[in-house]
Structure formats: structure tokens, C-alpha cells
N, C-alpha and C positions, 0 to 999 in steps of 0.2 A: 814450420809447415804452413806454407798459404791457406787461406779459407777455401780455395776452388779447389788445390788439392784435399785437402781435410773433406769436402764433401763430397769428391769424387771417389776417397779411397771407403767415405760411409755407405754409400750406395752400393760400391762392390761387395762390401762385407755383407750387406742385405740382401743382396742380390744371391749372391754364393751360400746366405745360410749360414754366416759365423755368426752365431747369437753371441754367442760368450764373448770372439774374439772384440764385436764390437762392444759388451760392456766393460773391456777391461783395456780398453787400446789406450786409452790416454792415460791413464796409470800406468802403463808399462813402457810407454813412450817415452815418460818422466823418468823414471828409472831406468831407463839402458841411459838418455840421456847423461846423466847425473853419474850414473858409475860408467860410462865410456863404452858399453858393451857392443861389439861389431854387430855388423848385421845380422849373422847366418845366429848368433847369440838371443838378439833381441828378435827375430822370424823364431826359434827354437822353441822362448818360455809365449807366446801365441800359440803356438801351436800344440804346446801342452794344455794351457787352458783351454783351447776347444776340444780335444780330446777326453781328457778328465771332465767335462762338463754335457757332453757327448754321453758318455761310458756310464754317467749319474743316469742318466735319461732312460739310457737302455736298459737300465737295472730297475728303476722306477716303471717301467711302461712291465720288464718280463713279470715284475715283485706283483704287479696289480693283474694280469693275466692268468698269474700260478695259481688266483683264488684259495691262498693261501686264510687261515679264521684270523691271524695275527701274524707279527714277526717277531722271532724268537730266534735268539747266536745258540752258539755251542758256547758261548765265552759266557750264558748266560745261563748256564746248565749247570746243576750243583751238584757236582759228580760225587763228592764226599757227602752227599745225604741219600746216594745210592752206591755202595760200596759194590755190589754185584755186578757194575758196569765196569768192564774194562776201559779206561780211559782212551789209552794209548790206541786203545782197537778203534775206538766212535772216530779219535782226530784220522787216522788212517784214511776208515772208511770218508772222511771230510775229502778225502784228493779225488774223488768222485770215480776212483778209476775200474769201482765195480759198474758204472755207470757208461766208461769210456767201453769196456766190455761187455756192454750189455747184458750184468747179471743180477739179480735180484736181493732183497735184503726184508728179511722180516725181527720185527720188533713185538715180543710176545712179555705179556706180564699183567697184573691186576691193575685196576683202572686208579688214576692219580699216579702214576710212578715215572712220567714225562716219557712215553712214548711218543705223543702228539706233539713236545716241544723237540726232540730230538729228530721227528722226524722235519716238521717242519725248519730246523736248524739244518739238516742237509737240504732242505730245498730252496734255505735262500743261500747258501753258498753254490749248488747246483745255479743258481741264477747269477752269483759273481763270477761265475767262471762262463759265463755264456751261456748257458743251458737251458732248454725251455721245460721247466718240471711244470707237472697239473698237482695239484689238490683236490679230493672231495672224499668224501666220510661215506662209507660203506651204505649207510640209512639215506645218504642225500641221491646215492647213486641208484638206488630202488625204487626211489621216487620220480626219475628220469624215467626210467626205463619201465614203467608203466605205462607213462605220458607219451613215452615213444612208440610203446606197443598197440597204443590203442591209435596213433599218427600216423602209422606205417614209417617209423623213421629209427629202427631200431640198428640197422648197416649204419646212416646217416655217422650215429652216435658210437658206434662201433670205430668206426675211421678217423672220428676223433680224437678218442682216446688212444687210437694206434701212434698217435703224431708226435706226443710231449716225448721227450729223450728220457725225461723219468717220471712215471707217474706213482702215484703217491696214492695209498687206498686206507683209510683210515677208518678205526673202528671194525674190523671183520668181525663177523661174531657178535654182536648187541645185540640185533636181532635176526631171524630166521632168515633164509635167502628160500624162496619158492623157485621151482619148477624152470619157469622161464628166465630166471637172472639166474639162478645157478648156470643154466646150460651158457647163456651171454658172458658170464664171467670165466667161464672153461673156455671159450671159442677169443677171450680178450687175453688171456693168459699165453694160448698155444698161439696167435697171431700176433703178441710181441716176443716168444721164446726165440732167445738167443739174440736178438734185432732191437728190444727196448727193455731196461729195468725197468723193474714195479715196486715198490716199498709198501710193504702192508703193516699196518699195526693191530693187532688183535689183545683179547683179553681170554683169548679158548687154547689150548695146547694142540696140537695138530691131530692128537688123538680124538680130539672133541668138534672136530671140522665136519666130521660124519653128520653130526645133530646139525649143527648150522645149515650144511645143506640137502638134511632129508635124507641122503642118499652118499652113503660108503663107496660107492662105485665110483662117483661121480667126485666124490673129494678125492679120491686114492688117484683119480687118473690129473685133476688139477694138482694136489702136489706133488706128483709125479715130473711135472713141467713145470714148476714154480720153483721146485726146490735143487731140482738138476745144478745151475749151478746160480747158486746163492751163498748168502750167510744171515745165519738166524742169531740173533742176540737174545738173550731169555734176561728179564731185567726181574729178579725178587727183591722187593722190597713196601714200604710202607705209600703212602699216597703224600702226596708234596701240599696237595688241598689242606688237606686233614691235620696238618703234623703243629701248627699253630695250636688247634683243639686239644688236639690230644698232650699238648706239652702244659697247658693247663688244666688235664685232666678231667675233660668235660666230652672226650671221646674217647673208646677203645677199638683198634682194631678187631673185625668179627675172624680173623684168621686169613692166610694167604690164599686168596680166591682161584689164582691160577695153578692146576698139577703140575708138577714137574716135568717139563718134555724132555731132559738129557739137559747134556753140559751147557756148562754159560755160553758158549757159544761155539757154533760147529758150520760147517765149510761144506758144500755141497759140491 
């Protein structure tokens, strides 16, 4: 290849926006060379590498949007130190297709039992498969929506959260929800029903959703549309923090903090 071609065909590459294809073109140039590969062969693996390098991008740009606290797999979940977890049900639920259906999924149990990594484990798979999932914690979301209500921008923030294909509500339950977010969280619930999954994780049994928000009415008619058609996982078990401690006996569990809401897991 000529120098005047060699800089005309770099310029195009710049020009069009193949980062990748231009750090890898004389490597690969080498090698179809070297092993004889035809064109449409040697145009093929180009055009894979900008692809898969591409796809890294997109997945890096949704992973930093989804304001995920960390990244955490499923491959990274220690199912055998939660024996109450159906395994075979979490990988399932991994094909996102309660997602594709827009239906919801809650994850209920005492606090340390990888709620939070499981959930955020379907949210960066929801992200490899193209998805735009949100993240934020029940307490970060109260603290918005103060700021909004005193801003007049409380629709603003509403419309946002309508957007993510899955959003993801973590922590329900830690602390009390007043008045004006209970009502925000009922009116964000009934305006993704049926149209966007929510994944909440809590540490209260549904029974106990009354106290969280003040008002029996007001949870009865939210789980009402929450739970329509979802699936609830109940995870019992010990805390994953803790289990170092306690295996040198320097901690004891104070008992299972969460009541029993029904079976390990039920289908709505």
C-alpha cells in the first residue's frame, strides 16, 4: 500500500469515525496478508472490531448513566450461601423478558442478604442487552423530591423516571415515606403500569408497607398496581456482611428481621 493511499484511506477512517478500525488496520492488514484472506474476509474481522468496540462504548456510557453504587454479575452472587434463592428462577428472570413485558419484580428480605447485588446484577445485564435501567435508593429518592418540591419541578422529575425501560428502587422501607412522596410514588407506579418495570428491594413484608407509608389506603391501592403482574422473590437468610464475624464468633444474628410474606416466590 502507497503512502498517499495509506493516508487517504487514514483520513477516511477519521473522518467516518472508525476509532477502533483505525487502531487495528495495520495489524490486520498483516495478517489477512500473511494468511491470504480475500477481501469481503479481511473488510469482515474490521468490521467486527468496530463493532465490539462500539458495543464496549455503549455499555460503558448506559453502565455510568444507570447510576448504578457499583457493578456487581449474577456470576458474582453466592447462591449457595443463600440456599432460599431459587437459582434457576434469578438466571430466568436474567433474560429480562419480565422487562420486555413490562412487568415488575420485587426482592424482599433482611438487610445484608444481596438484594442490592442482585438487583443491580439484573441491571447491568438489562444494560448488555441494550436497556436503559435507572438506579437510586428509596432515601436518595426523598431527598429529590423535596428539592423538587420546593423548585416546582416535581412533573420535571416525574417524566424522568417514566423514561428508563427498568427502573430499579432500592431500599423501600429504611425510612418512612411522608405525605407528598407516598402520593409521587403511587402516581410513578400507576404511570409506568403495564408500559415500564420497577424492581424494588425492601427489608418490610408487604404487610408492613401500611407503616412505611402512613397510610393503608394508600399502600393497598400502590400494591394493587405494583403487584398486578410482577414476581416477588422473598430471600431468607443471614447477611453476606456479617457472615466473616459471625464464622469467628465475634457476632450473632439478632433473629430474622423480615415476617414471612408467603411463598419463596409468587407470580402475580
Amino acid at each position: 500500500m502507497s503512502e498517499l493511499v495509506y493516508e487517504r484511506v487514514q483520513r477516511g477512517l477519521s473522518d467516518l469515525k472508525l476509532a477502533r478500525v483505525t487502531e487495528v488496520l495495520d495489524q490486520l492488514a498483516e495478517d489477512a496478508s500473511r494468511q491470504q484472506q480475500t477481501y469481503l474476509e479481511f473488510l469482515d474481522h474490521l468490521l467486527s472490531e468496530e463493532q465490539a468496540a462500539r458495543h464496549q462504548r455503549r455499555v460503558a456510557m448506559k453502565t455510568k448513566l444507570a447510576h448504578f453504587p457499583y457493578t456487581k454479575t449474577l456470576e458474582q452472587f453466592d447462591f449457595s450461601f443463600q440456599p432460599s434463592i431459587d437459582e434457576r428462577r434469578v438466571r430466568e428472570l436474567a433474560t429480562l423478558r419480565f422487562v420486555a413485558n413490562g412487568e415488575n419484580l420485587i426482592l424482599l428480605g433482611p438487610p445484608g442478604v444481596g438484594k442490592t447485588h442482585l438487583a443491580v446484577a439484573l441491571g447491568v445485564q438489562a444494560v448488555a442487552q441494550g436497556c436503559n435501567p435507572y438506579f437510586i435508593t428509596v432515601p436518595e429518592l426523598l431527598e429529590l423530591l423535596e428539592r423538587d418540591a420546593k423548585e416546582g419541578r416535581l412533573q420535571q422529575r416525574m417524566r424522568a423516571l417514566c423514561k428508563p425501560g427498568l427502573l430499579i428502587l432500592d431500599e423501600m422501607g429504611y425510612l418512612p415515606i411522608n405525605q407528598m412522596a407516598a402520593h409521587f410514588l403511587f402516581q410513578l407506579v400507576a404511570r409506568r403500569y403495564e408500559k415500564g418495570s420497577i424492581l424494588i428491594t425492601s427489608n418490610k413484608s408487604y404487610g408492613q408497607w401500611g407503616e412505611i407509608f402512613a397510610d393503608n389506603v394508600l399502600a393497598s391501592a400502590l400494591l394493587d398496581r405494583l403487584l398486578h403482574h410482577s414476581t416477588t422473590i422473598n430471600i431468607r437468610g443471614q447477611s453476606y456482611r456479617l457472615r466473616e464475624k459471625r464464622k469467628a464468633g465475634v457476632f450473632q444474628e439478632p433473629g430474622d428481621l423480615l415476617p414471612d410474606p408467603g411463598p419463596e416466590s409468587e407470580r402475580g
